[in-house]
Each structure stands twice: as structure tokens, then as C-alpha cells.
N, CA and C atoms as an extended XYZ file, in Angstrom:
297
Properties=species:S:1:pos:R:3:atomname:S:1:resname:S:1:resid:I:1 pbc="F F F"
N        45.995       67.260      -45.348 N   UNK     1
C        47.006       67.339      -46.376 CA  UNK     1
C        47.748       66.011      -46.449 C   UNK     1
N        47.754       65.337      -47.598 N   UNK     2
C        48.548       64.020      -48.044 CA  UNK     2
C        50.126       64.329      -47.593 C   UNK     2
N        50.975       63.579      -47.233 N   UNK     3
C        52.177       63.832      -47.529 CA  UNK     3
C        53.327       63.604      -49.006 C   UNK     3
N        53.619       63.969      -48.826 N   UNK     4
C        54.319       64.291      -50.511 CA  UNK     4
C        53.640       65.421      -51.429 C   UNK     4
N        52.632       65.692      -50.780 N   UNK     5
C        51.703       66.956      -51.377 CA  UNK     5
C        53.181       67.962      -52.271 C   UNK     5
N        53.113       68.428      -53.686 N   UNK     6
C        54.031       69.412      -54.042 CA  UNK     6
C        53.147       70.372      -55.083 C   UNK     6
N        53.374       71.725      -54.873 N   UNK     7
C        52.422       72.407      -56.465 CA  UNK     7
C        54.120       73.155      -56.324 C   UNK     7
N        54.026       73.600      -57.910 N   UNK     8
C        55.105       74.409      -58.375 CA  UNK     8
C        53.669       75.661      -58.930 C   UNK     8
N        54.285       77.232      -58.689 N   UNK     9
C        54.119       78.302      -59.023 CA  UNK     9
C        55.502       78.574      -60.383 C   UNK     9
N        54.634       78.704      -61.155 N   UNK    10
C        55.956       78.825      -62.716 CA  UNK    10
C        55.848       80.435      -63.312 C   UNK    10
N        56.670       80.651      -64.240 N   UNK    11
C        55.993       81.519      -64.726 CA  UNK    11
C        57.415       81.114      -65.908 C   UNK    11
N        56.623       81.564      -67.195 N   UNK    12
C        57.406       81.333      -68.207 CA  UNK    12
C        57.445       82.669      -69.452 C   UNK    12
N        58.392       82.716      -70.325 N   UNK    13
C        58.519       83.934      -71.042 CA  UNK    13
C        58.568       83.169      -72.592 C   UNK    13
N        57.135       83.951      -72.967 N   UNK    14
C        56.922       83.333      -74.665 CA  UNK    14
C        58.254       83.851      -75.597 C   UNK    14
N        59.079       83.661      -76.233 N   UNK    15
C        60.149       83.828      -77.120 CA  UNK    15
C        59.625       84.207      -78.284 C   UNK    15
N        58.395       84.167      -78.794 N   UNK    16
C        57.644       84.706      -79.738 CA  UNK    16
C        57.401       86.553      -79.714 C   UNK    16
N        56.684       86.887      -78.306 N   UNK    17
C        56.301       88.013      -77.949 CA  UNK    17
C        56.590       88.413      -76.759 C   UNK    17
N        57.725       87.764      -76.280 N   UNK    18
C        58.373       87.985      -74.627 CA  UNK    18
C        57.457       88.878      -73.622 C   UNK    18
N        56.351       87.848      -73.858 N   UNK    19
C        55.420       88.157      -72.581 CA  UNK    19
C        55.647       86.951      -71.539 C   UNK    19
N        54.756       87.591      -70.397 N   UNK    20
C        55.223       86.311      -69.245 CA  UNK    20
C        53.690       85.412      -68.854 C   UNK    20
N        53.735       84.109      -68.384 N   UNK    21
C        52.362       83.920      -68.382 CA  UNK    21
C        53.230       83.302      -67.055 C   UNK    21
N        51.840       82.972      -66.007 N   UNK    22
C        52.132       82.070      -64.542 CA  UNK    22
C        51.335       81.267      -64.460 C   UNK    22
N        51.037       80.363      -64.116 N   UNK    23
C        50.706       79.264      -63.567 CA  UNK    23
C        51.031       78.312      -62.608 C   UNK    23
N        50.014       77.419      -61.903 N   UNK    24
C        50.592       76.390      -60.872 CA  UNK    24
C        49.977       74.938      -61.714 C   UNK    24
N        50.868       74.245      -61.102 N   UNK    25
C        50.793       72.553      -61.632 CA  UNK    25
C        51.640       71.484      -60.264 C   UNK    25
N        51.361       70.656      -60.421 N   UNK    26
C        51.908       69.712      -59.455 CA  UNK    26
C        52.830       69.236      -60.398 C   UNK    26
N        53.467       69.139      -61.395 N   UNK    27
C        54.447       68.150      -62.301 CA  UNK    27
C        55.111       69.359      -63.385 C   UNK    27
N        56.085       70.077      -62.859 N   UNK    28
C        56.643       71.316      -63.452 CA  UNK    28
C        56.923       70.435      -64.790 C   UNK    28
N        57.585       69.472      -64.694 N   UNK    29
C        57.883       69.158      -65.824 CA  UNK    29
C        57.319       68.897      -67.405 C   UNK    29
N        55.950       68.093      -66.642 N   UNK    30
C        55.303       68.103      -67.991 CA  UNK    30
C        54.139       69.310      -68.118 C   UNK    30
N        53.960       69.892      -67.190 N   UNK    31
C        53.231       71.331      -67.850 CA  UNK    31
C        54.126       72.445      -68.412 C   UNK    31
N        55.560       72.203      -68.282 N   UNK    32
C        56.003       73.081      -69.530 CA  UNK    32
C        56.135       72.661      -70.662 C   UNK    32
N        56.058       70.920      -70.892 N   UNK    33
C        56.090       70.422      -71.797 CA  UNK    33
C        55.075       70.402      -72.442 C   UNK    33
N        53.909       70.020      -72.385 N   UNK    34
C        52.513       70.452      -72.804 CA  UNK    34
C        52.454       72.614      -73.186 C   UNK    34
N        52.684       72.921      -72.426 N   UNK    35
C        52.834       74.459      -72.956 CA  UNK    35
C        53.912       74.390      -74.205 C   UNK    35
N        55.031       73.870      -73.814 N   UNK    36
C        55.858       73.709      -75.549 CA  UNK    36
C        55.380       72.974      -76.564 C   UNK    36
N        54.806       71.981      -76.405 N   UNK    37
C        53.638       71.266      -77.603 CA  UNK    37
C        52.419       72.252      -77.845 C   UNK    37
N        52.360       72.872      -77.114 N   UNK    38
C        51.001       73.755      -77.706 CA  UNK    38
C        49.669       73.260      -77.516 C   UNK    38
N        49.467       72.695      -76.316 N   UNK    39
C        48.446       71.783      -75.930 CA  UNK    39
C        47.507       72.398      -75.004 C   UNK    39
N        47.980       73.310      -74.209 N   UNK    40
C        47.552       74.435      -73.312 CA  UNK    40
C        46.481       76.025      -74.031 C   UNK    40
N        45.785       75.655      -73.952 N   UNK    41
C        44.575       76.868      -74.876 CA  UNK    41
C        44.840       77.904      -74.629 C   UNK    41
N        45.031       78.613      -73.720 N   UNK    42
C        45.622       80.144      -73.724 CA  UNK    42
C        47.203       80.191      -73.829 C   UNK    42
N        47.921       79.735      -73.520 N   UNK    43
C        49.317       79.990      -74.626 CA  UNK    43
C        49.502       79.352      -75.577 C   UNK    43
N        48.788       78.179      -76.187 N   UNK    44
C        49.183       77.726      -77.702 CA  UNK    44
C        49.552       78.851      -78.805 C   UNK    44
N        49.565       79.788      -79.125 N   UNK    45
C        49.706       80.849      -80.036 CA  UNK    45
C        51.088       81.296      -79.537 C   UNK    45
N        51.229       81.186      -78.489 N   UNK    46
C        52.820       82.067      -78.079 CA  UNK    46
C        54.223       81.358      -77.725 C   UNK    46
N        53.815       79.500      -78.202 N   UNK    47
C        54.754       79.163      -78.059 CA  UNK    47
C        56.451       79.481      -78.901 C   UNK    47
N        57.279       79.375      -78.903 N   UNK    48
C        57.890       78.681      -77.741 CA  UNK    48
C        58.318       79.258      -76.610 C   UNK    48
N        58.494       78.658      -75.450 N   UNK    49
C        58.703       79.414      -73.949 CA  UNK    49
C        59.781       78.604      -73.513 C   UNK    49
N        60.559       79.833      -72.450 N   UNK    50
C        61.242       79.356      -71.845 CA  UNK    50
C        61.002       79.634      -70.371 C   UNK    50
N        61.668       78.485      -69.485 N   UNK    51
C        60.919       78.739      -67.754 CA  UNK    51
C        62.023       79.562      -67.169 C   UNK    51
N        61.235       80.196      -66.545 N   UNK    52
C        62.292       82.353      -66.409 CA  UNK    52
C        62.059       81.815      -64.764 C   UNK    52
N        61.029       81.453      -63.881 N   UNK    53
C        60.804       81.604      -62.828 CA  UNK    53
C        60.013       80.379      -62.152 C   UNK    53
N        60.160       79.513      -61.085 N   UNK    54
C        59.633       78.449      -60.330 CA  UNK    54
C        59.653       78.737      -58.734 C   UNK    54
N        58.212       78.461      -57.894 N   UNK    55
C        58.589       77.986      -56.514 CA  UNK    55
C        58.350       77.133      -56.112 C   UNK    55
N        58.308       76.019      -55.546 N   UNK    56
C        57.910       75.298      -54.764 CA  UNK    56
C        56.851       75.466      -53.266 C   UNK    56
N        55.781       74.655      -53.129 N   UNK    57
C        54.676       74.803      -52.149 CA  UNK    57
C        54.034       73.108      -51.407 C   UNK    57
N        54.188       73.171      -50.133 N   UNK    58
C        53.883       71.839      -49.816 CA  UNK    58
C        52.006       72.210      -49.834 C   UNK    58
N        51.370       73.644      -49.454 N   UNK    59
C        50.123       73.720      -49.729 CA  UNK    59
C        49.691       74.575      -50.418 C   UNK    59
N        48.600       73.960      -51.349 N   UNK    60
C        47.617       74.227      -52.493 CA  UNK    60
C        47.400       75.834      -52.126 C   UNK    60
N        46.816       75.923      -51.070 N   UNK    61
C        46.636       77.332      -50.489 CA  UNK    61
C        47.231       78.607      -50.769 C   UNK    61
N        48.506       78.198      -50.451 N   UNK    62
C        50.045       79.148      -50.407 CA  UNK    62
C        49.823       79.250      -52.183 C   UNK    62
N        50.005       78.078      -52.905 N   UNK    63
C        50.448       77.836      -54.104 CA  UNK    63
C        49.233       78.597      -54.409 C   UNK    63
N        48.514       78.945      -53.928 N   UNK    64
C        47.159       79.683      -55.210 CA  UNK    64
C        47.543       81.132      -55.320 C   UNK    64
N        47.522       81.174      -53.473 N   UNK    65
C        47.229       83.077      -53.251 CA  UNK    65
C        48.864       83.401      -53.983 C   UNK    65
N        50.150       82.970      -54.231 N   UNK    66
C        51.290       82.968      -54.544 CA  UNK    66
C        51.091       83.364      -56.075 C   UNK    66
N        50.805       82.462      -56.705 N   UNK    67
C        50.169       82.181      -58.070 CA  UNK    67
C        49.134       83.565      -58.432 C   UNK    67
N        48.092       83.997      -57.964 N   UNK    68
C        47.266       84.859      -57.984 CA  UNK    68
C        48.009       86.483      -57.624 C   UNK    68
N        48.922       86.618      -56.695 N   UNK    69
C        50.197       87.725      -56.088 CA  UNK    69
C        50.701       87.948      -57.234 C   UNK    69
N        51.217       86.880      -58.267 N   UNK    70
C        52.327       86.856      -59.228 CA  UNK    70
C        51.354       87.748      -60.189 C   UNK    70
N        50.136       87.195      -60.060 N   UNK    71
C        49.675       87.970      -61.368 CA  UNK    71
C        48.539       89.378      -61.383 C   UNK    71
N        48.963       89.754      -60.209 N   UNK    72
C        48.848       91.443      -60.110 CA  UNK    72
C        49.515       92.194      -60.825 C   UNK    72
N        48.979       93.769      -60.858 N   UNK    73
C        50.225       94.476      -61.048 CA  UNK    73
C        51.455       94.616      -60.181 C   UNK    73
N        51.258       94.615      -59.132 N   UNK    74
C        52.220       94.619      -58.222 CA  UNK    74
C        53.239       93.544      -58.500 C   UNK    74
N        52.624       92.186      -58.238 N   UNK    75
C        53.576       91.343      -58.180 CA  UNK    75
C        54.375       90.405      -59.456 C   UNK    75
N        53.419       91.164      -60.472 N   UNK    76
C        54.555       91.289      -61.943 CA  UNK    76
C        55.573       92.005      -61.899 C   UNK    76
N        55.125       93.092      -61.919 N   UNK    77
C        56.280       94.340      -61.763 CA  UNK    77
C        57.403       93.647      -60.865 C   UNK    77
N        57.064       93.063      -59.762 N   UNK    78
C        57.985       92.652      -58.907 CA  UNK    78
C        59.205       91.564      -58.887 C   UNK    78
N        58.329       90.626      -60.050 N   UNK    79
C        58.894       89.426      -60.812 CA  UNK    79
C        59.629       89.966      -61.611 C   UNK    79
N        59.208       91.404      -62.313 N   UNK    80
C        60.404       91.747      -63.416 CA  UNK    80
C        61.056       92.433      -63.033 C   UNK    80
N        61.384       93.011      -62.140 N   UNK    81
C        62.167       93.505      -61.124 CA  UNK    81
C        63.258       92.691      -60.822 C   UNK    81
N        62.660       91.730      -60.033 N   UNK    82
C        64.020       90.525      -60.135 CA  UNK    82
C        64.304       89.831      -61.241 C   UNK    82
N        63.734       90.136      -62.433 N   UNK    83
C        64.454       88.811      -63.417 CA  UNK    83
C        65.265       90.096      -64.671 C   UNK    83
N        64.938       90.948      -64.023 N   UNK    84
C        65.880       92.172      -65.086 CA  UNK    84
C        66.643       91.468      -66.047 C   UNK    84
N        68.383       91.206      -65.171 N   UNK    85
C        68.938       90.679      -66.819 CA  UNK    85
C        68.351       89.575      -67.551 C   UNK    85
N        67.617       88.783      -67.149 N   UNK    86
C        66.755       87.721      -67.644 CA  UNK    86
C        65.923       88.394      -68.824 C   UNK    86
N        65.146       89.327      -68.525 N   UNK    87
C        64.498       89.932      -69.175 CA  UNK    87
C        65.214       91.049      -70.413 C   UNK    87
N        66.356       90.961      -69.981 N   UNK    88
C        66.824       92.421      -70.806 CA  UNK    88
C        67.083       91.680      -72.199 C   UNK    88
N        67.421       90.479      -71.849 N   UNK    89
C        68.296       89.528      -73.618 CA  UNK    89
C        66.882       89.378      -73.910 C   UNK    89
N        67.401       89.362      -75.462 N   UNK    90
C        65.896       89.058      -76.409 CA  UNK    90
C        66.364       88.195      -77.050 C   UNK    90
N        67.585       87.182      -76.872 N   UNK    91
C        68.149       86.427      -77.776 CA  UNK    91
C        68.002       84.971      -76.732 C   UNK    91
N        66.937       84.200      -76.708 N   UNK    92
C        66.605       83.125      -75.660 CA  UNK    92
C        67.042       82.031      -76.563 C   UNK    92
N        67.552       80.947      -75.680 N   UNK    93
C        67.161       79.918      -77.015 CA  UNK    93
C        66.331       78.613      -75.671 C   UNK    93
N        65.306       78.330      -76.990 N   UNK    94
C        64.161       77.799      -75.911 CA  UNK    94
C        64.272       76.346      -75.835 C   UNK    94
N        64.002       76.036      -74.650 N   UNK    95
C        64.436       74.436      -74.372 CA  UNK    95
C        63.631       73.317      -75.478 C   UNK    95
N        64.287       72.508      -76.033 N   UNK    96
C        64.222       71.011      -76.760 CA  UNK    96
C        63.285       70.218      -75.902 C   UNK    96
N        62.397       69.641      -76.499 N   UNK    97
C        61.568       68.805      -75.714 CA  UNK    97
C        62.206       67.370      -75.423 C   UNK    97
N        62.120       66.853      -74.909 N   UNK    98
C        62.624       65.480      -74.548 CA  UNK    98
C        61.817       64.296      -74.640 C   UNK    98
N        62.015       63.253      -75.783 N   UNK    99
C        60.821       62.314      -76.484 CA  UNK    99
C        61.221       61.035      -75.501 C   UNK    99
């Protein structure tokens, strides 16, 4: 393992159809930005999103099986469990991209 090694586990909520999608990336920043440009093939249709949920992982490993947990039934349910009032407003306003 390199040092400085980082993956982020995300998960974000489309403002279109307030569904949740997850993913991992090493650069949180510009893979939500690319998901808000619509550059990303399976959420281009559901933009715009806002980021509901992030962890941090020094290994790929953690960051997968974490990532893969999130997107069970179990460990959705579990995510919306904790993001309740997050989830309860339907009135989001979704982050501005930054040029």
C-alpha cells in the first residue's frame, strides 16, 4: 500500500427522483462533479444530486466490501435509517458547480 493511499465511499441523492446511488472514487470532489455534469453513464438521467453521505478509507479493500455493504438491502435500509431527516425534506437545493 502507497502512502497517502485515500478512496471515499459516497453515496448521493438524485433531486430529480430522490433515489440514492453509492459509489467509491479516490477524488470525492470531482466525481461528484462529473456526476453533476452528467458525464457518469448510469446517473446521467438523474441528475441533479446532492452528497447525503461520505467515508473515508486508507484501503481499497475496506473501501470496496464498504461500498458493496452500502448497496445491499440491508445496508441501504441502514443508510436510510440514519439519514431520516435528510431524507424526509423533498425540498434540496443542489450544489453549484464550481468553474
Amino acid at each position: 500500500m502507497a502512502i497517502g493511499e485515500k478512496y471515499y465511499v459516497y453515496t448521493i441523492l438524485s433531486l430529480r427522483d430522490f433515489d440514492l446511488y453509492t459509489g467509491i472514487t479516490r477524488d470525492l470532489k470531482v466525481r461528484i462533479q462529473e456526476h453533476m455534469r452528467g458525464v457518469v453513464t448510469y446517473t446521467k438521467i438523474r441528475v441533479p444530486f446532492k452528497l447525503v453521505h461520505y467515508e473515508y478509507f486508507v484501503n481499497l479493500e475496506d473501501a470496496r466490501r464498504r461500498q458493496m455493504y452500502l448497496k445491499t438491502n440491508i445496508g441501504r435500509a441502514k443508510l436510510k435509517d440514519s439519514l431520516k431527516k435528510t431524507l424526509a425534506r423533498k425540498t434540496y437545493m443542489p450544489y453549484r458547480l464550481v468553474k
